[in-house]
DSSP file (Angstrom, degrees, kcal/mol; ACC not computed):
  #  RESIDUE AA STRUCTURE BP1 BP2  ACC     N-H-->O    O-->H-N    N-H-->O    O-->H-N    TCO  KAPPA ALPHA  PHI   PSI    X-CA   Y-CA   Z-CA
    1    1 A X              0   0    0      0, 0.0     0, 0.0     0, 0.0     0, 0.0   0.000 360.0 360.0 360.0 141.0  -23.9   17.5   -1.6
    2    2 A X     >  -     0   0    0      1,-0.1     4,-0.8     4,-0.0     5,-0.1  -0.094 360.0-117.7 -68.4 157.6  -27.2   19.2   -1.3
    3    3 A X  H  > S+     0   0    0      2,-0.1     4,-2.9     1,-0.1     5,-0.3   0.869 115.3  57.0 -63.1 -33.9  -29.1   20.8   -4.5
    4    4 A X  H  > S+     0   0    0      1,-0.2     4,-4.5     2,-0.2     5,-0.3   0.994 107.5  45.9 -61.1 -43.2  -28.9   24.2   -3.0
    5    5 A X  H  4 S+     0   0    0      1,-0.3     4,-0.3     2,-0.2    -1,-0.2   0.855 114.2  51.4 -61.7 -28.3  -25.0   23.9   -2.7
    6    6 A X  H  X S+     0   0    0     -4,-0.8     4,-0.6     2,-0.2    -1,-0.3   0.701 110.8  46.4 -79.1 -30.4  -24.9   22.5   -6.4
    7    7 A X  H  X S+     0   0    0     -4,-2.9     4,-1.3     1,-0.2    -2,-0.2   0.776 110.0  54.1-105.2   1.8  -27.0   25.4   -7.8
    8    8 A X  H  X S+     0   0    0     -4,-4.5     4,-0.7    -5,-0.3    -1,-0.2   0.718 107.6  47.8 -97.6   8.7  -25.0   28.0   -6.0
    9    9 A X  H  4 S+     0   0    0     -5,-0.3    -2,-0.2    -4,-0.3    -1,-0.2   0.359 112.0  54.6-103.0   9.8  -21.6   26.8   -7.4
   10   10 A X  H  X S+     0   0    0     -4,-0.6     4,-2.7     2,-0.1     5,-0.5   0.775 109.1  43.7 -82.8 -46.8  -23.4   26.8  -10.8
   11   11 A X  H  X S+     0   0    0     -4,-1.3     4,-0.9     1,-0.2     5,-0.2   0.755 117.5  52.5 -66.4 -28.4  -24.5   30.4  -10.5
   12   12 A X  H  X S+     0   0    0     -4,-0.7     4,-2.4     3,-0.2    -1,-0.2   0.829 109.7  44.1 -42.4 -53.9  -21.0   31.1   -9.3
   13   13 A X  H  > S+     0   0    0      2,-0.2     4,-0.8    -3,-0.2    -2,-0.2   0.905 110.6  50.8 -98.9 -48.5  -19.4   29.6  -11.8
   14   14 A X  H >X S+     0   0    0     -4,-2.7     4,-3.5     2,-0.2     3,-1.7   0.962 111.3  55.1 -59.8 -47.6  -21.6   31.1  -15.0
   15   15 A X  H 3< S+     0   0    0     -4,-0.9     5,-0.4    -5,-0.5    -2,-0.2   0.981 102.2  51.2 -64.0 -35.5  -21.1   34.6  -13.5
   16   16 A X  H >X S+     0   0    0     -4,-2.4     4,-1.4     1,-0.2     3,-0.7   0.868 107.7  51.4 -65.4 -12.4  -18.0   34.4  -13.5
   17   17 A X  H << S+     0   0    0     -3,-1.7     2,-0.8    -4,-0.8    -1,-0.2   0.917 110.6  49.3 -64.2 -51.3  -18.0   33.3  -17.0
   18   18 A X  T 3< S+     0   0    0     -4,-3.5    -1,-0.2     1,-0.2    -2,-0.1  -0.335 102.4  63.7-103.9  79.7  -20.3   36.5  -18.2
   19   19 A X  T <4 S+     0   0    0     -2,-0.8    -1,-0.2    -3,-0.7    -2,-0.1   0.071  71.7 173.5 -84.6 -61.4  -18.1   38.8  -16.5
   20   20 A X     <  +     0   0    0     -4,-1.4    -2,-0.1    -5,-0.4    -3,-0.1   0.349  20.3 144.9  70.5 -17.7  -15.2   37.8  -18.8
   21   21 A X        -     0   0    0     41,-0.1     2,-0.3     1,-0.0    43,-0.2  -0.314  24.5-174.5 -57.6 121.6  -12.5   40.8  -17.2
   22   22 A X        -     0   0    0     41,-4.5    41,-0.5    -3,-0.1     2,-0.3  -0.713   9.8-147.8-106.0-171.3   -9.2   39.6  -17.2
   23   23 A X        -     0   0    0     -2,-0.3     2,-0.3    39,-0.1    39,-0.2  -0.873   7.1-167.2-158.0 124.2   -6.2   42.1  -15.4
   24   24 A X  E     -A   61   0A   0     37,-1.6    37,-1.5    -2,-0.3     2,-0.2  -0.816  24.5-123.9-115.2 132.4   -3.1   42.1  -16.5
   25   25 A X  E     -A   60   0A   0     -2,-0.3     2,-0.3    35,-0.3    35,-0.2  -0.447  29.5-158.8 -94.7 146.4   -0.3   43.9  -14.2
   26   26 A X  E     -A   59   0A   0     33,-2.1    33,-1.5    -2,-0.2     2,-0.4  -0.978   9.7-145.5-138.8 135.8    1.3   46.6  -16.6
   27   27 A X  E     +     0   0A   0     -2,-0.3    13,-1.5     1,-0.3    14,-0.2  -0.921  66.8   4.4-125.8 114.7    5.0   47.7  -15.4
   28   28 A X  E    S-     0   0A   0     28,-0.4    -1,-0.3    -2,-0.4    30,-0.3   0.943  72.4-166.6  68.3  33.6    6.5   51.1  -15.7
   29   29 A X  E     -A   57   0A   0     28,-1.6    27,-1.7    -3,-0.3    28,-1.5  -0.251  10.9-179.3 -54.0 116.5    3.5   53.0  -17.2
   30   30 A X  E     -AB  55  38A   0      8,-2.7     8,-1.0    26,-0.2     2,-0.6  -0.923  28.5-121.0-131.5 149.3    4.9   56.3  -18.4
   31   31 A X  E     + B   0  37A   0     23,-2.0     6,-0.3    -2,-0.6     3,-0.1  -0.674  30.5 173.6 -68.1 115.4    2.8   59.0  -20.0
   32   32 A X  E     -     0   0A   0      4,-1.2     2,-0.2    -2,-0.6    -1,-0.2   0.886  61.8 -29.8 -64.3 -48.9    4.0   59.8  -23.6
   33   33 A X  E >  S- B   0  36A   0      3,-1.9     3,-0.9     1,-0.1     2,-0.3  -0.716  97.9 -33.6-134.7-174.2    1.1   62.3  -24.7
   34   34 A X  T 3  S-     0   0    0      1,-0.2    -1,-0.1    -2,-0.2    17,-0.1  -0.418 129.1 -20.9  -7.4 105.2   -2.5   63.3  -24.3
   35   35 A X  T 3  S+     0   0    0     15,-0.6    -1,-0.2    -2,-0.3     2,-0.2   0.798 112.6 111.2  19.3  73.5   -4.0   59.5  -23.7
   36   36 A X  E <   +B   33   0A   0     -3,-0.9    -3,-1.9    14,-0.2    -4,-1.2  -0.726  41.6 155.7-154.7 102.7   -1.3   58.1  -25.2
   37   37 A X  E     -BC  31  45A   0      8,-0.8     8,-2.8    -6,-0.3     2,-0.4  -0.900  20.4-162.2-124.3 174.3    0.9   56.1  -22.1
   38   38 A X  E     -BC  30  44A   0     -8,-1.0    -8,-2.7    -2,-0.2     6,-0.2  -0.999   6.1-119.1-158.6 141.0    3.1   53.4  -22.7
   39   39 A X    >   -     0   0    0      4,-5.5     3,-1.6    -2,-0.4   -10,-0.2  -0.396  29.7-104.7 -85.4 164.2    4.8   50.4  -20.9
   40   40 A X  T 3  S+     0   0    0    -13,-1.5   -12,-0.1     1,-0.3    -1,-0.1   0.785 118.8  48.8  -7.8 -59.3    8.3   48.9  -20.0
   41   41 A X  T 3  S-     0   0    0    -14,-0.2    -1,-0.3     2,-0.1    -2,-0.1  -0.315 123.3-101.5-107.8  44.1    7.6   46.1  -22.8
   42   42 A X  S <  S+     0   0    0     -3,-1.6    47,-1.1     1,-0.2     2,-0.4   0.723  73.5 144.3  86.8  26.7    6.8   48.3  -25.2
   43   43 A X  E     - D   0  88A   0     45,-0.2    -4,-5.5    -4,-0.2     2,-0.2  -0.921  35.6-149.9-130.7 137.7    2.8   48.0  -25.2
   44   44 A X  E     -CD  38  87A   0     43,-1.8    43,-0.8    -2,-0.4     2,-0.6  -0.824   7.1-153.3-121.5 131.6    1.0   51.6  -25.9
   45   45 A X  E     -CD  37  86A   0     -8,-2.8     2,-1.1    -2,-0.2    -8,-0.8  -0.904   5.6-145.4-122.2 141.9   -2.2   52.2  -24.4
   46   46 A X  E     - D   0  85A   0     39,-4.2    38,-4.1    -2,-0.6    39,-1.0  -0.576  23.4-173.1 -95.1  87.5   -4.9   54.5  -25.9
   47   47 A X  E     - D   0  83A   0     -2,-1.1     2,-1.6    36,-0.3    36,-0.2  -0.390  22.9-132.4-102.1 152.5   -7.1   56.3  -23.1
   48   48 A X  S    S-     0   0    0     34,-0.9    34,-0.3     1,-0.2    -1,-0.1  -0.573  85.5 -21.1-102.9  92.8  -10.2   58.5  -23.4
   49   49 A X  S    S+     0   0    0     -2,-1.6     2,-0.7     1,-0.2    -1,-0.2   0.930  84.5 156.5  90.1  23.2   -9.7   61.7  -21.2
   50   50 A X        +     0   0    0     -3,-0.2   -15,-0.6    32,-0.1    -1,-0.2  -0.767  21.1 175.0-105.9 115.1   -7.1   60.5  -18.8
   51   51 A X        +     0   0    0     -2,-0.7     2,-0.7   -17,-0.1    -1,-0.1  -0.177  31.6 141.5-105.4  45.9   -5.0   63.3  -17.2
   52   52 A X        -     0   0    0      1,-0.0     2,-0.4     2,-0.0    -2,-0.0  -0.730  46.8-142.2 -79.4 136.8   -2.8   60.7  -14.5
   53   53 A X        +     0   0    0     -2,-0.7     2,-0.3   -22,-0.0    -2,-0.1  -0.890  30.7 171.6 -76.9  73.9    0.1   61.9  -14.5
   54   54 A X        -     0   0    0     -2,-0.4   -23,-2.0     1,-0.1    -2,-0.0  -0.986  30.8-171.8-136.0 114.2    2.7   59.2  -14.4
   55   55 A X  E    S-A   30   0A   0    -25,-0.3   -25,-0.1    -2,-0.3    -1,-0.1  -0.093  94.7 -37.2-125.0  -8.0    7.0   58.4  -14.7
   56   56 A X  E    S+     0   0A   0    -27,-1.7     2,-0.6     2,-0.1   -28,-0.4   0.367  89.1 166.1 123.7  34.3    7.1   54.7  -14.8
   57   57 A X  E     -A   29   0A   0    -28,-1.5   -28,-1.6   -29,-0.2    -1,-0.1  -0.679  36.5-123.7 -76.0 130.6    4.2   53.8  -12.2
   58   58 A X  E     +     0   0A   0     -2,-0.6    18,-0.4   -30,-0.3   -31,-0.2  -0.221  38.6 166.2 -51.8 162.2    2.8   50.2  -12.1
   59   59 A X  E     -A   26   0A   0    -33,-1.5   -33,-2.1    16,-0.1     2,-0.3  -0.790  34.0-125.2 178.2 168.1   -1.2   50.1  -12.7
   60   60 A X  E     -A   25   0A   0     14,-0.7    14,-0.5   -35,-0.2   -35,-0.3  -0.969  23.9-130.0-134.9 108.9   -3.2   46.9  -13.4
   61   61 A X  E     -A   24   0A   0    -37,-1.5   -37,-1.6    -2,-0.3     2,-0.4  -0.403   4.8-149.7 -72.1 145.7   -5.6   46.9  -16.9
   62   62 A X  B     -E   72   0B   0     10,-3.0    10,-0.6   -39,-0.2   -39,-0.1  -0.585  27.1-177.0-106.7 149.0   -9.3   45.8  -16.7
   63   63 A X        +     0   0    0    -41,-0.5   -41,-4.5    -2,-0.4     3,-0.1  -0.651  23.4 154.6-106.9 112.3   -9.7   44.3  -20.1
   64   64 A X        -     0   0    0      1,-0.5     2,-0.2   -43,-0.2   -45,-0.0   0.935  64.3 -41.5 -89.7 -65.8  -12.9   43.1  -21.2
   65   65 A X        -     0   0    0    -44,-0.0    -1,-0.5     0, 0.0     2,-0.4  -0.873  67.2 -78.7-128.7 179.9  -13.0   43.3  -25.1
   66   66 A X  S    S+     0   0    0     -2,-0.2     3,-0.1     1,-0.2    19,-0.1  -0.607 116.4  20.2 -92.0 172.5  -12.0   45.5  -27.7
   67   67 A X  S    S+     0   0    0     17,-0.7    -1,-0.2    -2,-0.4    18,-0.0   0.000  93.7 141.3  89.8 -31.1  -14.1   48.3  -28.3
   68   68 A X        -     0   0    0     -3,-0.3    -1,-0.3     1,-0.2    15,-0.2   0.227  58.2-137.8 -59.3 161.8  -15.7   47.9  -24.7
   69   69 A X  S    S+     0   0    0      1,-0.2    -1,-0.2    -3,-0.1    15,-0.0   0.603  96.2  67.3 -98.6  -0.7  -16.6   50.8  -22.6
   70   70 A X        +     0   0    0     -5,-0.1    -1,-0.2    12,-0.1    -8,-0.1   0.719  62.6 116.1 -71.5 -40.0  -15.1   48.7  -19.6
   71   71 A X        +     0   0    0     -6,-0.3    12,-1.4    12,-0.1     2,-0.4  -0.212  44.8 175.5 -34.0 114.8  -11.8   48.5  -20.2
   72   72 A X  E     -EF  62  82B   0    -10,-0.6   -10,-3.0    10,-0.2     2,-0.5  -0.980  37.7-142.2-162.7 133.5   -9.7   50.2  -17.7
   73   73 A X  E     - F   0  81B   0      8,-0.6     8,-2.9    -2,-0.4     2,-0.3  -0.879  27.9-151.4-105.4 131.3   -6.1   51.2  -16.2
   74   74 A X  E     - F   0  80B   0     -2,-0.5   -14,-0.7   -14,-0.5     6,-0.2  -0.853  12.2-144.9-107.1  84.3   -6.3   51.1  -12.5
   75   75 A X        -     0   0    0      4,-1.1   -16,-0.1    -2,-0.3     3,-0.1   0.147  25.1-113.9 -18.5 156.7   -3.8   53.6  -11.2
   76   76 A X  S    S+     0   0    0    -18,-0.4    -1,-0.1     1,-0.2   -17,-0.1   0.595 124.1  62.1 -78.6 -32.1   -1.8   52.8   -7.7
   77   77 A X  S    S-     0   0    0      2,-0.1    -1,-0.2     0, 0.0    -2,-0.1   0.001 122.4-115.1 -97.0 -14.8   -4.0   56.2   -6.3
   78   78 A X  S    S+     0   0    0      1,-0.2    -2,-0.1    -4,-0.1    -3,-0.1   0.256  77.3 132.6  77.0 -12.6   -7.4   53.6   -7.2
   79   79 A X        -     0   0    0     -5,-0.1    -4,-1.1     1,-0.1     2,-0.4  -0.259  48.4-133.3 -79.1-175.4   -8.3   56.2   -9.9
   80   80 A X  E     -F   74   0B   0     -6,-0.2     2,-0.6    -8,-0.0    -6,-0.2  -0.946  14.3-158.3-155.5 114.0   -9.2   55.0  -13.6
   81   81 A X  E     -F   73   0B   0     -8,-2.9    -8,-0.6    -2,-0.4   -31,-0.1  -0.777  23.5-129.1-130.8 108.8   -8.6   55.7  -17.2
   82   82 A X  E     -F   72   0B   0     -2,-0.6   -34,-0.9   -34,-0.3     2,-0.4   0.076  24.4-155.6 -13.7 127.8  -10.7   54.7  -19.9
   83   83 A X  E     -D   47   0A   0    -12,-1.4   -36,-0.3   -36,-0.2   -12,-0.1  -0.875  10.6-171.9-124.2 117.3   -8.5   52.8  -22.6
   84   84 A X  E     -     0   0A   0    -38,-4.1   -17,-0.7    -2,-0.4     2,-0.3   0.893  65.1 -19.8 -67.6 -40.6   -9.8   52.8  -26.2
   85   85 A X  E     -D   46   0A   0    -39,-1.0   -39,-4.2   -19,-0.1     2,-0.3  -0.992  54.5-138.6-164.4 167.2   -7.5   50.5  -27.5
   86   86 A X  E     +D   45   0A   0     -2,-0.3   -41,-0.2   -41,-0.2     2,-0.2  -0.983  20.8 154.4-147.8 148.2   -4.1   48.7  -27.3
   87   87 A X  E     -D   44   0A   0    -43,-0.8   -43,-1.8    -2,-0.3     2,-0.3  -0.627  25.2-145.7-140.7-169.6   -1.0   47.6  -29.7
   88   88 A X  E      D   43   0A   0    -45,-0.2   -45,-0.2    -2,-0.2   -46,-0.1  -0.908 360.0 360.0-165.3 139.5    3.0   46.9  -29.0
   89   89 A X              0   0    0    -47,-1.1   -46,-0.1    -2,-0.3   -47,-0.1   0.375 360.0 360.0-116.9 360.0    5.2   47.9  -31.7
C-alpha cells in the first residue's frame, strides 16, 4: 500500500474520531409542551425554541455531548430542534 493511501485512511479515521456525533433513531416523538417532546420508551427531550409540531413522528437525534450546542432532533420534514438536555423517567 502506498504512503499516500496510508495517510488518507489515517486522516479519515481521526476525523471521524473528533466528530464524535452519534444518532440514535427516536420512535413516536410526541410533543408534550413548549420544548418539552417525549418518546415511545419513555425518554423526554428538552429543546431550545422548537415549534415542530408532532403526534408520534419518528425523528433521528444528533448527540454530541451534554451541554453541546450540536445536539439535534432531525424531523422527517429535514428541519431541526435544538435539544438542551435528555432523561427517561
Amino acid at each position: 500500500m502506498s504512503r499516500s493511501v496510508v495517510l488518507v485512511l489515517v486522516m479519515i479515521a481521526s476525523s471521524a474520531v473528533l466528530c464524535g456525533a452519534e444518532y440514535y433513531k427516536l420512535s413516536g416523538v410526541k410533543r408534550v409542551e413548549k420544548d418539552l417532546y417525549k418518546t415511545m420508551d419513555g425518554l423526554y427531550l428538552e429543546t431550545r425554541y422548537c415549534y415542530h409540531y408532532t403526534y408520534g413522528e419518528d425523528a433521528v437525534l444528533k448527540w454530541n455531548s451534554p451541554g453541546s450546542y450540536d445536539n439535534k432532533i432531525i424531523w422527517s420534514d429535514d428541519s431541526t430542534c435544538d435539544v438542551k438536555r435528555i432523561w427517561k423517567r
